[in-house]
Every structure is written in structure tokens, then in C-alpha cells.
N, C-alpha and C positions, 0 to 999 in steps of 0.2 A: 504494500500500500504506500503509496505519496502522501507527502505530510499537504494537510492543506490549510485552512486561517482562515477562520469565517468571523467576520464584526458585526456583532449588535449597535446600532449606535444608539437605542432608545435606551438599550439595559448597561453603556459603555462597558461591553464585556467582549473578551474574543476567548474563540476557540479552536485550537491549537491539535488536531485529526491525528491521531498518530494510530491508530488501532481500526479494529474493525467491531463491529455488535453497539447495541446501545449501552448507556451509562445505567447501571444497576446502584452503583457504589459511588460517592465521591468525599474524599478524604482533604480536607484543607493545609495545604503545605506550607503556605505564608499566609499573611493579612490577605493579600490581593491574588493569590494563584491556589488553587485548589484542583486539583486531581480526580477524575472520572475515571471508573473501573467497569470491565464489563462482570457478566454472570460467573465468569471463568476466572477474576480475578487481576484481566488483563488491564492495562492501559490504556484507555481509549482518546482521551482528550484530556487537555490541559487546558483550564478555564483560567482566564487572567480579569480581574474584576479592574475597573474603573482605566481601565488599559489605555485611556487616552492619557493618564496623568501616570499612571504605573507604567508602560512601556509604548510611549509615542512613536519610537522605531517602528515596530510594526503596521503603522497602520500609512506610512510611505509608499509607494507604489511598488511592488505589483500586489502587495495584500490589500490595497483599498478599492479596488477594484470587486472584489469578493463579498456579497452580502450575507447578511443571515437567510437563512432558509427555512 
């Protein structure tokens, strides 16, 4: 799987694709980054909260181009 970077801008959150299956689990790693696990325990996404002030790198092109879905 391709990593991929999807932006909220109403909820300033992104998420950060790295797995496959939905998020069953998600475990908070810092203030603003918290972790999604699927059924199996896997990694699925990595959720970055208010990610305009916490990591405005990312949302530089080519990830701003990417909506939420």
C-alpha cells in the first residue's frame, strides 16, 4: 500500500494511510497525533489533530490537493 494524507479542514485534522482495514482501535501518542489500529492490531493511520498549527508542512502541495472523503 502507498502512504496517502487526507485533510479535514472543518475538523483541522489529517490522516496519514499507512495500512489497510478500518480503525477499530486508536491509541493517543502525543497531544496532537494519535494512532489508529485495525481489528488485527495493525497500523492503519496516523491522525495529526489541529495539523495546521501542529504540522503546516504537510498541508504544502502535493498533500493539499487531497480532501477528506
Amino acid at each position: 500500500m502507498s502512504l496517502k494524507f487526507v485533510y479535514d479542514p472543518e475538523a483541522d485534522a489529517g490522516f496519514l494511510k499507512v495500512g489497510e482495514g478500518p480503525s477499530v482501535e486508536t491509541e493517543p501518542a502525543t497531544d496532537n497525533i494519535n494512532l489508529d489500529f485495525n481489528a488485527k492490531g495493525e497500523l492503519v493511520s496516523i491522525e495529526i489533530l489541529n495539523v495546521s498549527r501542529s504540522a503546516p508542512g504537510l498541508l504544502a502541495k502535493p498533500f493539499k490537493a487531497v480532501a477528506a472523503e
